[in-house]
N, CA, C and O atoms as a printed pandas DataFrame, in Angstrom:
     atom_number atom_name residue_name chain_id  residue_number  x_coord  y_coord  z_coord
0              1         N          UNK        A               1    4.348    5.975   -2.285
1              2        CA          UNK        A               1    5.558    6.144   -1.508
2              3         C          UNK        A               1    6.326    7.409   -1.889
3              4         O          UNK        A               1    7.045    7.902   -1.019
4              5         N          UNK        A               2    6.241    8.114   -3.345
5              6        CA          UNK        A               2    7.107    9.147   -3.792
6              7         C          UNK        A               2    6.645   10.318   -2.689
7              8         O          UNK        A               2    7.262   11.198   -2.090
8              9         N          UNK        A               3    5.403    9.934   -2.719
9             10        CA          UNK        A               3    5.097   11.620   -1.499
10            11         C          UNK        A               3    4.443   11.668   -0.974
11            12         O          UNK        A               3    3.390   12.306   -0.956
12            13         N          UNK        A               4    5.149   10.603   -0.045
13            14        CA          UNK        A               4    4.849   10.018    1.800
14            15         C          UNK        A               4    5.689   10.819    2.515
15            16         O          UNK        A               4    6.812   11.202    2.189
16            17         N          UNK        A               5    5.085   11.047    3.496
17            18        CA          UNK        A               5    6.472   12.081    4.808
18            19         C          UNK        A               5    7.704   11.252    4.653
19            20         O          UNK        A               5    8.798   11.688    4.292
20            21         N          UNK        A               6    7.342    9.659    5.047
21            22        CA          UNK        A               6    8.360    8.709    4.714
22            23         C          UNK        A               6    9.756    9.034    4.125
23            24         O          UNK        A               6   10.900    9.125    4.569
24            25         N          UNK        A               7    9.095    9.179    2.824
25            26        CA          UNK        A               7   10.061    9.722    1.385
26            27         C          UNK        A               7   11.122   10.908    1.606
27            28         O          UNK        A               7   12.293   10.966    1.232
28            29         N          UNK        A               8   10.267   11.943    2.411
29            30        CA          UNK        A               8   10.587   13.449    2.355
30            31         C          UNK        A               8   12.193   13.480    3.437
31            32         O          UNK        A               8   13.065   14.336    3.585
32            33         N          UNK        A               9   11.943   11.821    4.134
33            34        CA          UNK        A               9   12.573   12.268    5.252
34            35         C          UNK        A               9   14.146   11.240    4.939
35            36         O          UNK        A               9   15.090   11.046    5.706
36            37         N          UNK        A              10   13.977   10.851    3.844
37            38        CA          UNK        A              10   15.049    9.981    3.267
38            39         C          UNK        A              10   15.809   10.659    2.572
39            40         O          UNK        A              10   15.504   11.757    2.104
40            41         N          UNK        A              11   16.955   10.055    2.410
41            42        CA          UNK        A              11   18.200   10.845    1.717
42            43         C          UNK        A              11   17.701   10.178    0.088
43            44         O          UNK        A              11   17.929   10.879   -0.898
44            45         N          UNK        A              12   17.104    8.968   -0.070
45            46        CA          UNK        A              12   17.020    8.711   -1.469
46            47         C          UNK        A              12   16.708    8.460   -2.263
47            48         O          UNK        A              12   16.875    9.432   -3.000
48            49         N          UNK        A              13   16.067    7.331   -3.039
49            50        CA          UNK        A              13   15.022    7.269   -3.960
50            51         C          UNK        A              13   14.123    6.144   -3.840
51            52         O          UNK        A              13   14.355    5.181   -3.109
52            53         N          UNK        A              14   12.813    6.307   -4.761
53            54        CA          UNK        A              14   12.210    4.511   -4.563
54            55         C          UNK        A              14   12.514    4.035   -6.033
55            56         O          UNK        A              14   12.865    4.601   -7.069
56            57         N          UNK        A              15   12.309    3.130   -5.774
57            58        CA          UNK        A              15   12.493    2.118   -7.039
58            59         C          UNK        A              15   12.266    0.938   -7.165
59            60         O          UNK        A              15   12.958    0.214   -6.448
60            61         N          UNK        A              16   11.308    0.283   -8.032
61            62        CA          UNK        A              16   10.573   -0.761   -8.647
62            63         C          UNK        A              16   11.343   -1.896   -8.173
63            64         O          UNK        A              16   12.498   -1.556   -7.917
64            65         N          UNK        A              17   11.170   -2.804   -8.021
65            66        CA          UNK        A              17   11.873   -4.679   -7.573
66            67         C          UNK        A              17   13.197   -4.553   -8.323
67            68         O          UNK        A              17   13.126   -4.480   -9.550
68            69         N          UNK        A              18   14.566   -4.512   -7.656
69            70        CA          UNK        A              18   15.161   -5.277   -9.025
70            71         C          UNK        A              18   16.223   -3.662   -9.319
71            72         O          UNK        A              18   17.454   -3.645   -9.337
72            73         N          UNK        A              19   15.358   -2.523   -9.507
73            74        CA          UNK        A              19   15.856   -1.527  -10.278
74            75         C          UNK        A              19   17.287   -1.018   -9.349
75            76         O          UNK        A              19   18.354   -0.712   -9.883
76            77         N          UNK        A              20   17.028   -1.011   -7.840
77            78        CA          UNK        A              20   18.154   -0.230   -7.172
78            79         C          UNK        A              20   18.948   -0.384   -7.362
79            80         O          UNK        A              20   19.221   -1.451   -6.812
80            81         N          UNK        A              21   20.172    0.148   -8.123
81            82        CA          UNK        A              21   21.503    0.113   -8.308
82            83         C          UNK        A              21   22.181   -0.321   -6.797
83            84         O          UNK        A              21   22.092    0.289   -5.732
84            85         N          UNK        A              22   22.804   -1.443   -7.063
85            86        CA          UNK        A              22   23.664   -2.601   -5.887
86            87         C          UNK        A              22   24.284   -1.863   -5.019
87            88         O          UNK        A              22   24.120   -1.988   -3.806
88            89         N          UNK        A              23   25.113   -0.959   -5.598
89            90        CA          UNK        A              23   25.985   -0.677   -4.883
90            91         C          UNK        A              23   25.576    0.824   -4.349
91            92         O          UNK        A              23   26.603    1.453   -4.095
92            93         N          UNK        A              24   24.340    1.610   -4.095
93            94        CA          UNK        A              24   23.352    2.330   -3.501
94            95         C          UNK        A              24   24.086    2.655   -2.315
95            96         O          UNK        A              24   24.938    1.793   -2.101
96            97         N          UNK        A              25   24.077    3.738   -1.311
97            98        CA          UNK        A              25   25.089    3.865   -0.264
98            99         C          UNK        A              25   23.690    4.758    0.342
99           100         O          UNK        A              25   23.663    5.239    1.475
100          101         N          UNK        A              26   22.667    4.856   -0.561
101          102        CA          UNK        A              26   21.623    6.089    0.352
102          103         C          UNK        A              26   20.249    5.088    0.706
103          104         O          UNK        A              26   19.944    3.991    0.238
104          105         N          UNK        A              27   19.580    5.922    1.703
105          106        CA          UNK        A              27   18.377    5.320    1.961
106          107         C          UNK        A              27   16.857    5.032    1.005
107          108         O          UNK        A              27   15.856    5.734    0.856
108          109         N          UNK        A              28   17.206    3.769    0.508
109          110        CA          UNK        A              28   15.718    4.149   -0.684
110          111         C          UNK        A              28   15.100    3.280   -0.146
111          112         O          UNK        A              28   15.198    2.711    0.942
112          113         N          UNK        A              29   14.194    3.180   -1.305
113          114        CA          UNK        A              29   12.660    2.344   -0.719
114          115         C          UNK        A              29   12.467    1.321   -2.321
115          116         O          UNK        A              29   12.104    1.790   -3.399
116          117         N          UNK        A              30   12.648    0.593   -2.186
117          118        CA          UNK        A              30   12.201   -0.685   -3.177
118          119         C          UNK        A              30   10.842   -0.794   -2.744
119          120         O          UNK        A              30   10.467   -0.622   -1.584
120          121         N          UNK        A              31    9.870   -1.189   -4.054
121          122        CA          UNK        A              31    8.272   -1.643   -4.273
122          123         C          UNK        A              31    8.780   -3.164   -4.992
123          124         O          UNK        A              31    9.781   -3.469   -5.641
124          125         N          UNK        A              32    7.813   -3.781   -4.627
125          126        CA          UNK        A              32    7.266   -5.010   -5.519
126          127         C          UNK        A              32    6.530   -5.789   -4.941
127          128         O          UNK        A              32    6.617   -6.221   -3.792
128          129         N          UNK        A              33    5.315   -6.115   -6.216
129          130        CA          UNK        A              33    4.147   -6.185   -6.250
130          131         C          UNK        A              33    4.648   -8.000   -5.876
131          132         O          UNK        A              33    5.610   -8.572   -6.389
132          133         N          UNK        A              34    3.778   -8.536   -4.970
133          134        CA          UNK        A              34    3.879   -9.638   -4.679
134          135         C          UNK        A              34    2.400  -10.518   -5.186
135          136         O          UNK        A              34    2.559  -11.652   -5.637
136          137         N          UNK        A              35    1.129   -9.996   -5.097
137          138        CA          UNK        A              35    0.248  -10.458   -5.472
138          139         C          UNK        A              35   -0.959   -9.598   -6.051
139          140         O          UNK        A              35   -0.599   -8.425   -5.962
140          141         N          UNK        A              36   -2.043   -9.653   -6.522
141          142        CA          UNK        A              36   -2.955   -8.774   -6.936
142          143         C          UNK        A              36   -3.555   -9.017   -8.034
143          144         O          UNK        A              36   -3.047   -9.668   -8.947
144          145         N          UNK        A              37   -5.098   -8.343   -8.066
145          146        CA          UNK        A              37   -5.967   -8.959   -9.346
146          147         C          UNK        A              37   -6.266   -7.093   -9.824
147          148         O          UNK        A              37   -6.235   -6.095   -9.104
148          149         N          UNK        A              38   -6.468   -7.195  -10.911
149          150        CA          UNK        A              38   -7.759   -6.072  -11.286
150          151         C          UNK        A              38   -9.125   -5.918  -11.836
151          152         O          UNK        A              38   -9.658   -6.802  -12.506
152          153         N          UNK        A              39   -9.613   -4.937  -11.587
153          154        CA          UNK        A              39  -11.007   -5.107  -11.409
154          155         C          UNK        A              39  -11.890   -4.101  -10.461
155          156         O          UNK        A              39  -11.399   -3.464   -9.529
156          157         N          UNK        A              40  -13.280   -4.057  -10.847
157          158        CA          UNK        A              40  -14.024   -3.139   -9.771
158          159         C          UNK        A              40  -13.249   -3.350   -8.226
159          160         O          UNK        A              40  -12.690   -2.508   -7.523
160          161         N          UNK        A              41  -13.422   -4.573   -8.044
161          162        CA          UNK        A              41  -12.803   -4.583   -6.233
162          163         C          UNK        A              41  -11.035   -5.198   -6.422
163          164         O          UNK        A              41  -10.700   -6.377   -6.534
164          165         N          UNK        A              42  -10.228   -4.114   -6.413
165          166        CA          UNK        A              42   -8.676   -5.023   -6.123
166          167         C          UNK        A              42   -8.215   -5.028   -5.080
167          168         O          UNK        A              42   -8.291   -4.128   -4.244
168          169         N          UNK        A              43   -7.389   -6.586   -4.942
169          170        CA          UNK        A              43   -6.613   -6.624   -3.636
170          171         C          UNK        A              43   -5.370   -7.179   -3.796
171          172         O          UNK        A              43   -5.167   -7.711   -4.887
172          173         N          UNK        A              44   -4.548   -7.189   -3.042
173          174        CA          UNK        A              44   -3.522   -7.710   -3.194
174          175         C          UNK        A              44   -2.165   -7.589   -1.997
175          176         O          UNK        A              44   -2.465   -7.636   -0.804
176          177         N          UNK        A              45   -0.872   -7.453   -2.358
177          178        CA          UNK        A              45    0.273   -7.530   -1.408
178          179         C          UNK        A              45    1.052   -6.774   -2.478
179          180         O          UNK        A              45    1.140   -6.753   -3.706
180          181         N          UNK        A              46    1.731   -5.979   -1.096
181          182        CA          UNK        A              46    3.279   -5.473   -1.943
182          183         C          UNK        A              46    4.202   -5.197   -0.918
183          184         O          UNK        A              46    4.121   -4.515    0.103
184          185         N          UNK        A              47    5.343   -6.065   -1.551
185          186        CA          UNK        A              47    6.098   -5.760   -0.392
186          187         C          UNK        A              47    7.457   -4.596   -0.686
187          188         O          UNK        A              47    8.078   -4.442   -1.737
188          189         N          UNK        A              48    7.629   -3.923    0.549
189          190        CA          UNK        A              48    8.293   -2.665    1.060
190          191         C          UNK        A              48    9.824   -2.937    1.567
191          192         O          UNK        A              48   10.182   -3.229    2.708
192          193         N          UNK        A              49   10.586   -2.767    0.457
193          194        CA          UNK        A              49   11.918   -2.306    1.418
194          195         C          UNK        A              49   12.848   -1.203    1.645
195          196         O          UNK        A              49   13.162   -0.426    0.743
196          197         N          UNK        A              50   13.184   -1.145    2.546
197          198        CA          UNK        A              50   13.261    0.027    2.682
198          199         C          UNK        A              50   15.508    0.146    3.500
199          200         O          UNK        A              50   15.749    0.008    4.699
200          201         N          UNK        A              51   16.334    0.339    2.703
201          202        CA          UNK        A              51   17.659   -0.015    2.912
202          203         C          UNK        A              51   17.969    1.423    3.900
203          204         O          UNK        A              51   17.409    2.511    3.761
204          205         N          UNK        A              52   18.870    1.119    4.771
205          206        CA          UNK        A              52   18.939    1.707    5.971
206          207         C          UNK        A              52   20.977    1.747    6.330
207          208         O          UNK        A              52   21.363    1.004    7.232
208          209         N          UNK        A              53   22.183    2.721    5.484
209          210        CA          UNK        A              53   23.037    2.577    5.942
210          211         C          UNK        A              53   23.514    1.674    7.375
211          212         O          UNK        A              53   22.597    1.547    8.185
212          213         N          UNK        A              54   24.408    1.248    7.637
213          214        CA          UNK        A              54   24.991    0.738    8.802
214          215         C          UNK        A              54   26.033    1.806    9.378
215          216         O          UNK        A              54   26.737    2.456    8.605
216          217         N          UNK        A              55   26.104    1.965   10.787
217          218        CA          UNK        A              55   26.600    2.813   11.125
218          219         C          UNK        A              55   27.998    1.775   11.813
219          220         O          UNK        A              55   28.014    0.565   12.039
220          221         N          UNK        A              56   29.325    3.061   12.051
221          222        CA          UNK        A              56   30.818    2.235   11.979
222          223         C          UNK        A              56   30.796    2.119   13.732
223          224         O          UNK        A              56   30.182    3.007   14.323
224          225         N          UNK        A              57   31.116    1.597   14.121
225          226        CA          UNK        A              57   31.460    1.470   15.483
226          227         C          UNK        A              57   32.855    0.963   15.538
227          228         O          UNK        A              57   33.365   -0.026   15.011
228          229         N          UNK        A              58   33.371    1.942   16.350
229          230        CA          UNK        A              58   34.812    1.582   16.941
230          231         C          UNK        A              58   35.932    1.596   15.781
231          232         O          UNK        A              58   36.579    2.631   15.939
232          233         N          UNK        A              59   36.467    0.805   14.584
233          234        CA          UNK        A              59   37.080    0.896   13.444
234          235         C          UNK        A              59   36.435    1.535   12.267
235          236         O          UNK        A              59   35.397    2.163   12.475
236          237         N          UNK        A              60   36.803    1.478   11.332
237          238        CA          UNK        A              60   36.098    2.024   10.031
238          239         C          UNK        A              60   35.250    0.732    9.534
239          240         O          UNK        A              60   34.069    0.702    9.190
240          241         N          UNK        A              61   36.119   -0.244    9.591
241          242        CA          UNK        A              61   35.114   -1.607    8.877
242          243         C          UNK        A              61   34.094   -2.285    9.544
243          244         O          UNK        A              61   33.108   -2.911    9.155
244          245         N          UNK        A              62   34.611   -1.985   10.762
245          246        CA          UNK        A              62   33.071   -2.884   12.332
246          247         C          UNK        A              62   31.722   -1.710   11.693
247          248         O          UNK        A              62   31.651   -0.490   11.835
248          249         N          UNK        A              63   30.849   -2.593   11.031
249          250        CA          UNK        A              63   29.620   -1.627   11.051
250          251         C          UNK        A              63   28.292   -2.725   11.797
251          252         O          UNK        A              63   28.325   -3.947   11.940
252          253         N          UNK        A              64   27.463   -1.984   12.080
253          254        CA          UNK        A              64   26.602   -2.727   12.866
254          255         C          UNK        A              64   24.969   -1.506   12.584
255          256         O          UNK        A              64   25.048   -0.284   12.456
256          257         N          UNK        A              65   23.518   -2.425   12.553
257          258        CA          UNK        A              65   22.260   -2.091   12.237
258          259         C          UNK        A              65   22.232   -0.807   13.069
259          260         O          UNK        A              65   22.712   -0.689   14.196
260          261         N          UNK        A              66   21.789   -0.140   12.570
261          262        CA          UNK        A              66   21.414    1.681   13.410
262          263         C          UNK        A              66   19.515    1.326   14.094
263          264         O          UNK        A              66   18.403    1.809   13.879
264          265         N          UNK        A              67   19.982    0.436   14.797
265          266        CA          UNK        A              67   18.389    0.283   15.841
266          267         C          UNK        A              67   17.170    1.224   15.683
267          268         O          UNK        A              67   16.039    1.092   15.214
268          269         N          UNK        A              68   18.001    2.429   16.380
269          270        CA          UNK        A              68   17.236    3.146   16.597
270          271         C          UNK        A              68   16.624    4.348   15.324
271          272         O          UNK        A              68   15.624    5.028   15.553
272          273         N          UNK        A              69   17.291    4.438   14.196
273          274        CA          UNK        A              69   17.049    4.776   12.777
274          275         C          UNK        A              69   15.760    3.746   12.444
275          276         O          UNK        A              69   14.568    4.055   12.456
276          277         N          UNK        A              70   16.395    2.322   12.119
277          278        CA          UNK        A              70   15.169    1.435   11.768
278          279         C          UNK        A              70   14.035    1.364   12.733
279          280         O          UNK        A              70   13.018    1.275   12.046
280          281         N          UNK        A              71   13.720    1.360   14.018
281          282        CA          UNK        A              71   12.360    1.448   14.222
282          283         C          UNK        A              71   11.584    2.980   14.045
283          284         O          UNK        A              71   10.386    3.012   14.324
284          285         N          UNK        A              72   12.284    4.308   13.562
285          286        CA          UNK        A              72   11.815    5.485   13.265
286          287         C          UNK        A              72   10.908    5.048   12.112
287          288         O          UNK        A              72    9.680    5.140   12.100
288          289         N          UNK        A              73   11.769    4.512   11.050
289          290        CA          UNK        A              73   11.450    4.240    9.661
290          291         C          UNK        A              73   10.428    3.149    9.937
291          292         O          UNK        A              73    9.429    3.172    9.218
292          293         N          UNK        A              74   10.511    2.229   10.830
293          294        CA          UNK        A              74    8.782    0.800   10.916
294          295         C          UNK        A              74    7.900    2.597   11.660
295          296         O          UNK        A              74    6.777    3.065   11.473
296          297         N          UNK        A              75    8.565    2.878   12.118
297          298        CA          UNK        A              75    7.029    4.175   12.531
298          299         C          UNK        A              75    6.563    4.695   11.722
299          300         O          UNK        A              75    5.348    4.668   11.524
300          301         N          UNK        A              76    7.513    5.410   10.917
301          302        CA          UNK        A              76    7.215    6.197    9.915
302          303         C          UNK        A              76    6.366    5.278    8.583
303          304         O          UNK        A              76    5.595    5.784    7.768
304          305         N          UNK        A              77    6.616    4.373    8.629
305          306        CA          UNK        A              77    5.837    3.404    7.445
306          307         C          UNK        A              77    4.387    3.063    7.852
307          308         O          UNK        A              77    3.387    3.065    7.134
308          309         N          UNK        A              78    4.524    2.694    9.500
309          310        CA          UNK        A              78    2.767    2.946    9.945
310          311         C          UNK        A              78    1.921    4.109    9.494
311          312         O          UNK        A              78    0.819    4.025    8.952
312          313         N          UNK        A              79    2.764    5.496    9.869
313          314        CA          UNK        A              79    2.248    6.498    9.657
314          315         C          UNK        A              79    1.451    6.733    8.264
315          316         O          UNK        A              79    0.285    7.045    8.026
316          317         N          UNK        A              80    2.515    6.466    7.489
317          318        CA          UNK        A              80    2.582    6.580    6.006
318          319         C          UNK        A              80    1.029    5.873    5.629
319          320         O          UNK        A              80   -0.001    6.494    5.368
320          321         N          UNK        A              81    1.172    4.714    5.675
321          322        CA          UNK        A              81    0.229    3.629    5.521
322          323         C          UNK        A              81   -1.645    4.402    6.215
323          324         O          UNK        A              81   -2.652    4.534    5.518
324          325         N          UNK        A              82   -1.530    4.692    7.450
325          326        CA          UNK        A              82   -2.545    5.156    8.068
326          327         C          UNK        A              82   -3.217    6.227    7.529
327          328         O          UNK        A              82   -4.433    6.313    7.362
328          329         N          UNK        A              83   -2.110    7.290    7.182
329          330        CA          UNK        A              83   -2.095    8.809    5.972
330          331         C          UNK        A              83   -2.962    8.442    5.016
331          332         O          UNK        A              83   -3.984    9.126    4.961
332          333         N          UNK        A              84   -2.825    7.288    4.004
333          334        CA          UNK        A              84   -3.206    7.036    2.900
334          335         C          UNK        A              84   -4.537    5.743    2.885
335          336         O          UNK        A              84   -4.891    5.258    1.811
336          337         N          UNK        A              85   -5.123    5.339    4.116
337          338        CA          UNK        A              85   -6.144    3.960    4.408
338          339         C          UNK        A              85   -7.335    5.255    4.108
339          340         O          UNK        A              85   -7.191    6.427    4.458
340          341         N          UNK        A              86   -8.124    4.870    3.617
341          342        CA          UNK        A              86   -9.592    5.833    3.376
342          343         C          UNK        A              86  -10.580    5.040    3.097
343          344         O          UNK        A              86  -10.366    3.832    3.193
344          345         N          UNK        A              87  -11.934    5.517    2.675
345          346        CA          UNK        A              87  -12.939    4.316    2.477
346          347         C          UNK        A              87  -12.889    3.631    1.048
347          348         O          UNK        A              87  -13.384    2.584    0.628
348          349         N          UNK        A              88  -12.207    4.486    0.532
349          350        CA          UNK        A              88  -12.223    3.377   -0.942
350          351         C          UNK        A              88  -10.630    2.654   -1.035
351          352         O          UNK        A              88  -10.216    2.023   -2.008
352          353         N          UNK        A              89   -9.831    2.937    0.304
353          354        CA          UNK        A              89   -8.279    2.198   -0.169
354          355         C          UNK        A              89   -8.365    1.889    1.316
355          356         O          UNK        A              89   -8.583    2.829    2.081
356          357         N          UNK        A              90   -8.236    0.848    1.723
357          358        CA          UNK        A              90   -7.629   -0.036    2.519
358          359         C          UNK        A              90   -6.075   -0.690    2.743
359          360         O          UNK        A              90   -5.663   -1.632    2.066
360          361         N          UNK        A              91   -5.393   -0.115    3.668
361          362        CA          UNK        A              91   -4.026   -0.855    3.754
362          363         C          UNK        A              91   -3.705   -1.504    5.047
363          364         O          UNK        A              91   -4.020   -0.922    6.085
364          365         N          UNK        A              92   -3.176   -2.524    5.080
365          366        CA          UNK        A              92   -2.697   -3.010    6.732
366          367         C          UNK        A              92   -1.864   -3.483    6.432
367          368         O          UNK        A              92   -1.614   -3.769    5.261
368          369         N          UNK        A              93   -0.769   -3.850    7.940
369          370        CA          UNK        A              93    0.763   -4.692    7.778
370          371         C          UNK        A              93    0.305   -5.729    8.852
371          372         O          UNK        A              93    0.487   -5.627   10.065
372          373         N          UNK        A              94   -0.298   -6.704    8.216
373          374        CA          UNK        A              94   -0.534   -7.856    8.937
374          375         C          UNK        A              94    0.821   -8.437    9.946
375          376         O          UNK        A              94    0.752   -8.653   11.156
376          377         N          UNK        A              95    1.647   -8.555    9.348
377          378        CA          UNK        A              95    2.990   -8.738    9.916
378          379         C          UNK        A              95    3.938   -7.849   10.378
379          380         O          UNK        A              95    4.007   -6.865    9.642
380          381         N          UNK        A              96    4.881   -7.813   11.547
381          382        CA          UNK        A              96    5.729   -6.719   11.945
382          383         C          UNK        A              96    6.744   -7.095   11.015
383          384         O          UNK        A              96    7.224   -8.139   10.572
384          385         N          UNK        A              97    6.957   -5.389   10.828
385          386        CA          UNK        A              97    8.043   -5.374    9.662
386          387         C          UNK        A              97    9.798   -6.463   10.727
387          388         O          UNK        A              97   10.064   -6.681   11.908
388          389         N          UNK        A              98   10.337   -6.726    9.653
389          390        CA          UNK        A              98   11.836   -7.532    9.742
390          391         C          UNK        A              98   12.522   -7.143    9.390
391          392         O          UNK        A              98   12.290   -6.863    8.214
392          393         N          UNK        A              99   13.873   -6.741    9.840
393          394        CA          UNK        A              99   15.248   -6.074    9.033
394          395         C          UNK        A              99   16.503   -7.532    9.439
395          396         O          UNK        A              99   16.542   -8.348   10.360
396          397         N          UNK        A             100   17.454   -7.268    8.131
397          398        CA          UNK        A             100   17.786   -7.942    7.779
398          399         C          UNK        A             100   19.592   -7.288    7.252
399          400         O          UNK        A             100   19.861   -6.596    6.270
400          401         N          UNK        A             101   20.405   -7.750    8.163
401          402        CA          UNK        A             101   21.796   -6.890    7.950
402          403         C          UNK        A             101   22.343   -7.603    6.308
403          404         O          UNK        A             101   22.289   -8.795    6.003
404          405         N          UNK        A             102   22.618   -6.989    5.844
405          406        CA          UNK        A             102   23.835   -7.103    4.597
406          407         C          UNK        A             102   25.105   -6.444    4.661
407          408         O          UNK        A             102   25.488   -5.499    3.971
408          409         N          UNK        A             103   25.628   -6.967    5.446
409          410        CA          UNK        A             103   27.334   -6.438    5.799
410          411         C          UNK        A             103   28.508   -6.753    4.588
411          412         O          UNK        A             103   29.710   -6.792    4.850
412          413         N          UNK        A             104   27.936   -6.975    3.191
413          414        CA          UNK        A             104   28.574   -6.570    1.761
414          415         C          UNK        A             104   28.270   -5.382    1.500
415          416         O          UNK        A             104   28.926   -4.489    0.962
416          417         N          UNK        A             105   26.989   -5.410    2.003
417          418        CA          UNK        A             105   26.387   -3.295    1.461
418          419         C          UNK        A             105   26.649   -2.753    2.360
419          420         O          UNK        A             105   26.459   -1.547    2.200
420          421         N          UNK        A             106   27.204   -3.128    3.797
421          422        CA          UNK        A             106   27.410   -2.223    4.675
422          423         C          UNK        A             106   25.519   -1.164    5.079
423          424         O          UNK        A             106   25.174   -0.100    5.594
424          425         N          UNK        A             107   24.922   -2.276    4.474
425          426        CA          UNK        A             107   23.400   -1.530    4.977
426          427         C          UNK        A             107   22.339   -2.673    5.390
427          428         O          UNK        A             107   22.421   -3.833    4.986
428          429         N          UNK        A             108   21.309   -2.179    6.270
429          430        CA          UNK        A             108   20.371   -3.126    6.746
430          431         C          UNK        A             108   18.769   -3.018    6.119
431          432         O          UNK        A             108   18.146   -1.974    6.315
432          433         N          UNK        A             109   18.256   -3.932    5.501
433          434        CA          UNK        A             109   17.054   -3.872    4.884
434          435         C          UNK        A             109   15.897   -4.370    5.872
435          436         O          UNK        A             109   15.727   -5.355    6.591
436          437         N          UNK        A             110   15.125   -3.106    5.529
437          438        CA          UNK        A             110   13.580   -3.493    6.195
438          439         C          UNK        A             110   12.581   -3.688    5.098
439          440         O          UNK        A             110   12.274   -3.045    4.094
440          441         N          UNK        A             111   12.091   -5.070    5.780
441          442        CA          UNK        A             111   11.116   -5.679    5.349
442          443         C          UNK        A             111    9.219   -5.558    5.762
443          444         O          UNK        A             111    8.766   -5.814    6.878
444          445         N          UNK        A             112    8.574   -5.220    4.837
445          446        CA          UNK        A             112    7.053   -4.463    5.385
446          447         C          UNK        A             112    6.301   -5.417    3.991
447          448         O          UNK        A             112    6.768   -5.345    2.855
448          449         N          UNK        A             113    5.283   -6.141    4.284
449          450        CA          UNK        A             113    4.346   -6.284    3.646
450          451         C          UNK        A             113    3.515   -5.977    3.442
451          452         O          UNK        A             113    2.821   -6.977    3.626
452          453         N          UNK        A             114    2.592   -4.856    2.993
453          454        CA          UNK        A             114    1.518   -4.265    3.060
454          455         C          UNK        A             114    0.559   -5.063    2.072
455          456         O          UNK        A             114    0.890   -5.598    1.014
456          457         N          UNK        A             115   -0.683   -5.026    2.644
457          458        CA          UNK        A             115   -2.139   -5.678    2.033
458          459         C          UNK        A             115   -2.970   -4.518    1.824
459          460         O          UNK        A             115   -3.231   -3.654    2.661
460          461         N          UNK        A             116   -3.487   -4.602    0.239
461          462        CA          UNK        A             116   -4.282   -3.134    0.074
462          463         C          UNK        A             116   -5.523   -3.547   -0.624
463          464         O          UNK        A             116   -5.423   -4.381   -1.524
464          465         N          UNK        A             117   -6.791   -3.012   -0.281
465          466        CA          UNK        A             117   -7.747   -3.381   -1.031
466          467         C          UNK        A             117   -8.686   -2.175   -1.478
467          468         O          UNK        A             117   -9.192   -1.322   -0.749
468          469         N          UNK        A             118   -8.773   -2.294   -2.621
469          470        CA          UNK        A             118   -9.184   -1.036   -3.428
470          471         C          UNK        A             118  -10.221   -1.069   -4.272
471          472         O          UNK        A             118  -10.059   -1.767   -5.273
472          473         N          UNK        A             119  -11.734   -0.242   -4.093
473          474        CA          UNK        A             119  -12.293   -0.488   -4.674
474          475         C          UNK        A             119  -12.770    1.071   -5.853
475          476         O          UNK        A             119  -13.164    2.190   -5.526
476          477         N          UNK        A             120  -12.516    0.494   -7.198
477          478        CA          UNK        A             120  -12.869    1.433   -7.758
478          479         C          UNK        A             120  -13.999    1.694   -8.464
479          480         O          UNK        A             120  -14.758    0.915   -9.043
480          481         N          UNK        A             121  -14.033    3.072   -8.335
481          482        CA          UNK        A             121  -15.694    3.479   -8.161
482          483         C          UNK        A             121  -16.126    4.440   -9.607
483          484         O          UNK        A             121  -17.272    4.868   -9.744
């Protein structure tokens, strides 16, 4: 994810499950590993989030999901994903990504599960 177009096109950082500082006001990308073995053939899940400011409508405090920002970013995560699928790394998003408003952060989180299977050679 550090140097995915994705990344290049964000105002902010990625960071491990857990690590993003709460109160974050920029666009990052959270990792965490949801499942996975190692070994000659690995596979597994990791899921992708990816926090997305809320934009103000009408007052300063009415904020509401920036639509059309978040489905750039589900594009841009296909892209990303497709960039990096080759014959020894496999990735798919079995599921369409989900966003999810948090109107304490004043930001909306997208949700991406990616499945990767990797065989090393």
């Amino acid at each position: 994810m550090k140097s995915s177009a994705l990344m290049a096109e964000l105002d902010g950082n990625v960071y491990r499950h857990g690590m993003r500082p709460r109160d974050a006001r920029t666009e990052d990308i959270e990792v965490r590993l949801v499942s996975g073995n190692l070994g000659q053939h690995q596979q597994g899940k990791v899921e992708i989030l990816v926090y997305v400011p809320q934009l103000s409508v009408g007052s300063r405090t009415n904020k509401v999901d920036d639509l059309a920002r978040i489905q750039w970013i589900c594009d841009m995560i296909r892209v990303t994903i497709d960039e990096h699928t080759n014959p020894r790394v496999h990735l798919s998003i079995n599921e369409e990504p989900t966003h999810t408003s948090l109107p304490d952060r004043k930001q909306t989180q997208i949700k991406v599960t990616l499945e990767y299977n990797f065989v090393n050679q």
